[in-house]
Structure formats: structure tokens, C-alpha cells
C-alpha positions in Angstrom: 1.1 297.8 401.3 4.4 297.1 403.0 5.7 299.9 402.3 3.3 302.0 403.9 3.4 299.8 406.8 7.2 299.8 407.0 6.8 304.1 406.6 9.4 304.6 404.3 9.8 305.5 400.9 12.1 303.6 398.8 13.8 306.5 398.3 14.8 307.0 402.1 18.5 305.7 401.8 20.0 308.8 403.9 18.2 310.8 406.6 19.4 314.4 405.4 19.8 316.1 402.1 21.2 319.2 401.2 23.9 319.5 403.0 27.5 320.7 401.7 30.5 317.7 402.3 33.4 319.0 403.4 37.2 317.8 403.4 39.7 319.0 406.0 37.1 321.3 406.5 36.7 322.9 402.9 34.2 322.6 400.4 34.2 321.3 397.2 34.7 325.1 395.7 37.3 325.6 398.2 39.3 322.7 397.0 41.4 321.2 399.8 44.8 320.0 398.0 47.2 317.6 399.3 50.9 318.1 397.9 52.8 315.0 395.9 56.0 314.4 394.7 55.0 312.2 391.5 56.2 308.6 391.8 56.0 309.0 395.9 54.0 306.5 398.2 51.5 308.7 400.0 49.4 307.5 402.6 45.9 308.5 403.1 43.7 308.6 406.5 39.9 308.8 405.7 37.9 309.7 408.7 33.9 310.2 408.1 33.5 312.3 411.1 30.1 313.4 409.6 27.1 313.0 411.8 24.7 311.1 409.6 26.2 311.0 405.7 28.0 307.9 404.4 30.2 308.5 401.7 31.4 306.0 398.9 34.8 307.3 397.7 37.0 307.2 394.7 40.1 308.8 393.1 39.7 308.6 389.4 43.0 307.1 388.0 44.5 305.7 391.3 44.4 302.4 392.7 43.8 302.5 396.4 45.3 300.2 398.8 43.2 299.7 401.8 45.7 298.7 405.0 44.0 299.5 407.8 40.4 300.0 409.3 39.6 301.9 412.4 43.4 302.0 412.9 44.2 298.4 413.2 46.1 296.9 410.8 44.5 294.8 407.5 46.1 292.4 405.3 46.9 294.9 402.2 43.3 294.9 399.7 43.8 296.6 396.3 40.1 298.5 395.3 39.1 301.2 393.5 36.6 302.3 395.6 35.1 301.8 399.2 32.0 302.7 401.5 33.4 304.7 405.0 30.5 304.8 407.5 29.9 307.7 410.0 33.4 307.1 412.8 34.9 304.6 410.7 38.3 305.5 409.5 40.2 303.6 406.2 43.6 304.2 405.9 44.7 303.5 401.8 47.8 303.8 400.3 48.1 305.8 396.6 50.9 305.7 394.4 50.4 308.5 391.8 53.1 308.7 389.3 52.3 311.5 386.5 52.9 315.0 387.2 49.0 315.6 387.4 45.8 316.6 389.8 43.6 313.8 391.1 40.6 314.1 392.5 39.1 312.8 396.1 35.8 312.4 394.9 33.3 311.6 398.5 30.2 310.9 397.1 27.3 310.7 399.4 25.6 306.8 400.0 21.8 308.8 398.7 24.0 310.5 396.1 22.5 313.8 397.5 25.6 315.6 398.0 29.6 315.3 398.2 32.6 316.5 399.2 35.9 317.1 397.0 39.1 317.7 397.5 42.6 317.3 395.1 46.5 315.5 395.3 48.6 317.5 393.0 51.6 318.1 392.4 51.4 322.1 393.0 48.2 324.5 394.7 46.0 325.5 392.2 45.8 322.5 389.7 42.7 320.9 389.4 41.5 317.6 387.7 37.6 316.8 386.8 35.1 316.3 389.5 32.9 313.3 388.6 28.5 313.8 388.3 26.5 312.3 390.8 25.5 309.2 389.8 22.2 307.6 389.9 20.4 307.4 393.8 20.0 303.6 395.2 16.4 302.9 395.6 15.4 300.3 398.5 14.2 297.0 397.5 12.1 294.2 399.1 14.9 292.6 400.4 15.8 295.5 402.5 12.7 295.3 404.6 14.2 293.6 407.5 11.6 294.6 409.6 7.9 293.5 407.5 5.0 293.3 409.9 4.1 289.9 411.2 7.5 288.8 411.2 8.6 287.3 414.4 11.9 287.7 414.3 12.6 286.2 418.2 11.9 282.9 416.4 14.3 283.2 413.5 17.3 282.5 415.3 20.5 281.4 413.3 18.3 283.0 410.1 21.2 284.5 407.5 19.1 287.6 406.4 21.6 288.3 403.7 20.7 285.1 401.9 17.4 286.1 401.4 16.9 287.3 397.6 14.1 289.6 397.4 15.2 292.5 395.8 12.1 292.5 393.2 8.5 291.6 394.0 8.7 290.1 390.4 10.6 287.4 391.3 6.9 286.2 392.2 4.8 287.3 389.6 3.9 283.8 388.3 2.2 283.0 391.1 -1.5 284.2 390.9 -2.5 284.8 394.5 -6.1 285.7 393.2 -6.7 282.2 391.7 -6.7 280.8 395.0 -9.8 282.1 396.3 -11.7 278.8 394.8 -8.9 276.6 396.5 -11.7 273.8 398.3 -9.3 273.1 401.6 -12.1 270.0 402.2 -10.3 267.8 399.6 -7.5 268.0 401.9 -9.0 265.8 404.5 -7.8 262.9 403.0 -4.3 263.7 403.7 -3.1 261.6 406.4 -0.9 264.4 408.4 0.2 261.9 411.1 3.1 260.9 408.2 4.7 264.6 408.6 5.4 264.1 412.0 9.2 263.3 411.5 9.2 267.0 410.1 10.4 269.1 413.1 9.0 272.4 412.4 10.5 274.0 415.9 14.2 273.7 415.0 14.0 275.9 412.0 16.9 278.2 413.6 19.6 276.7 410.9 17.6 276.9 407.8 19.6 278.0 405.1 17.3 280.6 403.4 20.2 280.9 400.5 18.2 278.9 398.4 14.8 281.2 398.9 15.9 283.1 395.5 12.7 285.7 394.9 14.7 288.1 392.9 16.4 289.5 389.9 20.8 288.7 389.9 22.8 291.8 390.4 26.0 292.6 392.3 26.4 291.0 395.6 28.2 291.3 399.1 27.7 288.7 401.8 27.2 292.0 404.0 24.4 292.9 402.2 20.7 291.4 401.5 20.8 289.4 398.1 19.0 291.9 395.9 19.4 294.7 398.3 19.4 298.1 395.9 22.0 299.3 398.4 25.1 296.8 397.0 27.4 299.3 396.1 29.7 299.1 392.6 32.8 301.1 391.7 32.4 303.8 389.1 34.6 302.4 387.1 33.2 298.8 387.3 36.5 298.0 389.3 36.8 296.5 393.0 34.5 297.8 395.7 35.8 297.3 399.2 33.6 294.5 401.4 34.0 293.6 404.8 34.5 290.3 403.8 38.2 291.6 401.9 39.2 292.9 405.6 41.7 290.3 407.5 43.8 291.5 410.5 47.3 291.5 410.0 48.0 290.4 413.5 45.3 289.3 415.6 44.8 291.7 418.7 43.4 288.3 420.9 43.7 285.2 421.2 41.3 283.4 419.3 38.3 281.3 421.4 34.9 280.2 422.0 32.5 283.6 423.5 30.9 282.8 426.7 27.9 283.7 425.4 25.6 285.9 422.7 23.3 288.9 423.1 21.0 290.0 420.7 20.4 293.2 419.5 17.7 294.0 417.1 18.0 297.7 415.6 14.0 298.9 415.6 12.6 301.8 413.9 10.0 303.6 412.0 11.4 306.1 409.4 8.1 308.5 409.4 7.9 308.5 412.9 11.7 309.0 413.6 11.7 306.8 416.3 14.7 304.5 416.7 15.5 301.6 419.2 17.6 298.7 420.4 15.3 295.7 420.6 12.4 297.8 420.3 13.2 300.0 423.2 14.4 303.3 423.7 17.3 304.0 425.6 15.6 305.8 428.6 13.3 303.2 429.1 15.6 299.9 429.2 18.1 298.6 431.5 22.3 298.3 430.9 24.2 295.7 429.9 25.9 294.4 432.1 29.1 292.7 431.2 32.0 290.3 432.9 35.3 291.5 433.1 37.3 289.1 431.5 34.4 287.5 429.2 34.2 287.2 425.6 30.8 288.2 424.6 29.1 287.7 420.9 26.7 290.1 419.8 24.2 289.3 417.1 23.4 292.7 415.2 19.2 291.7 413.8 18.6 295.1 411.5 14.6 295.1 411.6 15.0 298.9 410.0 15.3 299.5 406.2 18.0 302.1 407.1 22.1 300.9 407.7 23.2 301.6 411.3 27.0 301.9 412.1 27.1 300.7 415.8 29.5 301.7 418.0 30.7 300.1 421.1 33.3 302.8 423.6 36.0 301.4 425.7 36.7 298.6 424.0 37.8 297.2 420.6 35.0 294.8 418.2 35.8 291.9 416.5 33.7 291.6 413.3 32.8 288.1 412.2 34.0 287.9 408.4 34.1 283.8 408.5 38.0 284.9 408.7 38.4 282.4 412.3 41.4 284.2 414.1 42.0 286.8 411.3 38.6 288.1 411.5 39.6 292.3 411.5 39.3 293.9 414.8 37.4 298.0 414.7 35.2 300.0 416.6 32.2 300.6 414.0 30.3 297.9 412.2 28.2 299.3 410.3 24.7 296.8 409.7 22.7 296.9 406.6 19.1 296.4 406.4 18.1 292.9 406.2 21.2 291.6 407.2 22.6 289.7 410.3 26.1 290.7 411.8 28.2 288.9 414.4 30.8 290.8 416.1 32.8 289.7 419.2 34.4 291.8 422.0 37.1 290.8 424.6 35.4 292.5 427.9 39.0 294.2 429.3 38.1 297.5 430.2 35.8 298.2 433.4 33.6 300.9 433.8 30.5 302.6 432.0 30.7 302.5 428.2 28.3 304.0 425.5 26.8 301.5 423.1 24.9 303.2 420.0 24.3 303.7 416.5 26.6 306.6 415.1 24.0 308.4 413.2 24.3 311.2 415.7 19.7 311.6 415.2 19.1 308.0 415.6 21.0 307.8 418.8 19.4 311.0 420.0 16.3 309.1 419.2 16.8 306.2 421.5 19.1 303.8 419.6 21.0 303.8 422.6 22.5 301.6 425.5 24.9 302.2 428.0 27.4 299.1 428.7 28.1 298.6 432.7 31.6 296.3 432.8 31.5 294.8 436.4 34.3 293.3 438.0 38.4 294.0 436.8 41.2 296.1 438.4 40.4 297.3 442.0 41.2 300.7 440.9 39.0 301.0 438.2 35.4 298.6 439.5 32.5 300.0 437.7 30.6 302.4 439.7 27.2 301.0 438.9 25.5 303.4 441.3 26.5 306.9 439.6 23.6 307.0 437.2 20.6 306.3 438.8 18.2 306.4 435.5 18.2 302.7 434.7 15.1 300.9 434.2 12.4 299.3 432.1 13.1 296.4 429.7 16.5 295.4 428.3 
């Protein structure tokens, strides 16, 4: 039933299929090698300029040191394999020692498709290019978005806490039995007793302990039994947010002068795709302070994961990390989950705000970012675009 309400399929983990990845602009037949000297430090820039693919990626028999992250740098994180959204970049150092090929193996979030290339020490050598592994499938606990859930009320609410990755996690309770539930033998309750119970401030429950699912791998930036926690091929280390730390902090470190929220709405079988349930030709800017530290509060109501994208100026991602937190220009926001991210307002003007998926932006998931205020020279011209209107 929710499933049909939410319109997707549990199988809808990537919007397109079929599609041929590519590597410095070569596919996986065409082989794009990068040249080694064997005992060499090489580093390695990975930039998912796809439109709409994700792409978990590996080099079987390398460790991979991730150092920086939408080219700032990261306290050094040793993994064997990490998840690059659509615009994000990873920069990973490799260390390859043996006179031997390696394979770049980019395999595709929906494991629909992926894109190859080789380090070797000479053209022409080759190592094995992994099989496709077994597609995620969606789970309960990535329905952010279930009807009837008022999520304006659930402020403070941790969605990745919530464990519903299997609707067995309640089978033993029988739903049927309650039909013959007599409701009159309540009356003797005496309800007047509850009224230290203040139901209205519910915005700091801690829903971590609402387990209603099987264990499996986890990631704080995931929902707890999401089927989209992702695990290195070789059962190694996966890259998480949570591993990234700056290695100097870009600003200095304080309190935002306040929060917006932005709940990412959609419907998969309708294609339609919003920002607080509002396309962006029918809402207003946002207008920002020059000189203000603004919060944003990423709510993802969709069951797909949105890599949002702020121009002009550089975002902060909350990792519990205080000062360190890592600074980028994609976060990328998983269904179910809540994501904080801050950003220093320094740069005046007009500034796109929108999920990368180059469709769902197209669709309406979409804001433009007015910076008032700053430099003389550079004062936002709020009057150039005159197509602003409807809700925010």
C-alpha cells in the first residue's frame, strides 16, 4: 500500500539505465590507461561529471587514500572504496608497487552500468574487470516521504535513526486482532494524570531507539536499515561523510544566525520534483544577508538521494566534527535522512540552488539564491529576473 502511494518501485534506486560509463571520455572497451612508475605515489582526481549516475568506485588490490573532497583539503582517510555523487569530486592517493595493471572499476549506485579504465605500467596491459554486483533494493526506511506524515511538525527528528528497513521487524504484532478492542473499558482511565506529558515538544525525540528492523551495515548518513548502505567489495572500508574532517578550517567557527528548511519533494511515477513541495517557477528566492551564516536543514521526503548544490559559495557539512566539519559544494541527501550544512553568505549576487541530477532540477528541484547587501561593486541586482513569485 505505501508503495503504491509513494509511486515507486523498490527497485527505483537510479533514474536511467542503459547507459555506457565513460572515463576520460572512453568506454570500458576503449580502456583509458593511466601510466605508473611501480613504487610511485600517484594522485588521482575523481570527478562524476555524469548528469544523473552515481558511481561507487574501487581499484582491486590498491588502498585508496581519500585527501580531499570537492577540492578542499581532508584529514588523510584510508578506504577501499567510496560513493562520488553527480559534481562531487574525491581526490585519493594510490601507491601501486608491482609491475602490474589495475583496474578503476566505476560501478553504477543501481548496478545498471559502469565505467572502466586501467593504471599500468605500459599501454596495452589489462587487469580483470570485476561483475556487477547485486542491485540495492529500497526498504521501508527509505520512505521519507509516507502519506500522512507531517513532517512540518517533526522538527529536530533524526530520520537516520529510524530502523525500518524490513516490515518484519513488526510482524508480531497482529493488527487484525484488534478489531474486538472494546475502547469503553477505557473510561475508567483517569487521563487528567498524563497531563505532565507534553506531547507539543516532541521536536528532540530521539527516535534511535524506534528499532523496526533487521541489523545490517550502517552509516549515520544513511536511514538505519536503508537497502542503500553501501559495503566495499572486498568487505574493506567504505568512505562515509562522517570519515571527512577539514584539514584547515576555511572559517571561523560560530553560531548561524539562523536555519532554513528545505524539504526535497517528489513523486517518482509522476517525475515531478520539488523544494518544499514547490516547483521552482512557482516559488519565491531566497534571499540571503551578506555577511550571515545561514544553516540549512536538508528534510529528503523522496525515496531517491539528491546531491544539492549551492553556486557562489562554499557549504559546510555538519559531520558532528565542531570546527573541522569538511567544507564542499555538493551534499548529497539520502532518503529518510536529515542533513545540516552551513554556509558563510560572502559572495553577493544571484546564485543557483538545486539538486545535481541534471532531470530533477529540470523538473522543478530548483531555487535561485538572491545575496543582498556586500561590496558596492558587486550589490545584487534583485530586479534583473522578473519571474519570481508564488510560495517559498
Amino acid at each position: 500500500m505505501a508503495w503504491g502511494d509513494m509511486r515507486m518501485m523498490k527497485a527505483d534506486v537510479e533514474d536511467l539505465q542503459g547507459f555506457t560509463g565513460l572515463i576520460n571520455g572512453k568506454g570500458p572497451d576503449q580502456n583509458w590507461t593511466g601510466i605508473f612508475e611501480p613504487g610511485e605515489r600517484i594522485r588521482l582526481r575523481f570527478i562524476n561529471s555524469s548528469a544523473m549516475t552515481y558511481f561507487d568506485i574501487r581499484i582491486p588490490g590498491l588502498d585508496m587514500t581519500v585527501v580531499q573532497a570537492d577540492g578542499n583539503n581532508v584529514q588523510p582517510v584510508s578506504v577501499d572504496e567510496f560513493r562520488i555523487g553527480v559534481a562531487e569530486t574525491y581526490d585519493v592517493i594510490v601507491r601501486p608497487k608491482d609491475e602490474q595493471a589495475y583496474t578503476i572499476f566505476a560501478e553504477s549506485m543501481g548496478r545498471s552500468g559502469y565505467a572502466r579504465a586501467t593504471l599500468a605500467p605500459e599501454e596495452g596491459m589489462e587487469a580483470a574487470v570485476p561483475q556487477l554486483r547485486e542491485a540495492a533494493r529500497l526498504t521501508m526506511a527509505d520512505m521519507g516521504g509516507m502519506p500522512g506524515m507531517d513532517h512540518g511538525s517533526m522538527a529536530g527528528m533524526d530520520h537516520g535513526n529510524m530502523d525500518m528497513g524490513s516490515s518484519e521487524g513488526v510482524s508480531g504484532m497482529d493488527h487484525s486482532n484488534m478489531g474486538s478492542m472494546d475502547h469503553s473499558n477505557m473510561k475508567g482511565m483517569d487521563h487528567s494524570n498524563m497531563k505532565g506529558m507534553d506531547h507539543s515538544d516532541m521536536s528532540g525525540m530521539d527516535h534511535g531507539s524506534m528499532a523496526m528492523g533487521k541489523g545490517g551495515p550502517s552509516d549515520p548518513f544513511y536511514a538505519k536499515g536503508s537497502g542503500l548502505v553501501p559495503t566495499a567489495a572486498n568487505g574493506g572500508k567504505f568512505l562515509s561523510y562522517a570519515d571527512l574532517k577539514a584539514q584547515d578550517p576555511l572559517y571561523e567557527d560560530r553560531e548561524p544566525t539562523r536555519e532554513i528548511e528545505l524539504r526535497l519533494t517528489g513523486n517518482m511515477e509522476r517525475y515531478t520534483w520539488s523544494i518544499n513541495g514547490v516547483k521552482y517557477e512557482d516559488a519565491d528566492p531566497i534571499r540571503l544577508k551578506y555577511g550571515e551564516r545561514v544553516r540549512f536543514k536538508f528534510v529528503n521526503e523522496t525515496m531517491m538521494t539528491h546531491p544539492m548544490h549551492l553556486h557562489g559559495m562554499w557549504s559546510i557539512l555538519d559531520v558532528g566534527a565542531g570546527q573541522w566539519n569538511p567544507i564542499k559544494h555538493t551534499v548529497s541527501v539520502n532518503p529518510g535522512t536529515t542533513v545540516y550544512m552551513e554556509t558563510e553568505v560572502d559572495e553577493p549576487g544571484q546564485w543557483a540552488f538545486h539538486c545535481h541530477l541534471s532531470y530533477h532540477a529540470a523538473a522543478g528541484m530548483f531555487r535561485k539564491v538572491i545575496v543582498e547587501g556586500g561590496p558596492e561593486s558587486t550589490q545584487a541586482k534583485t530586479g534583473v529576473v522578473a519571474e519570481d513569485g508564488g510560495e517559498a
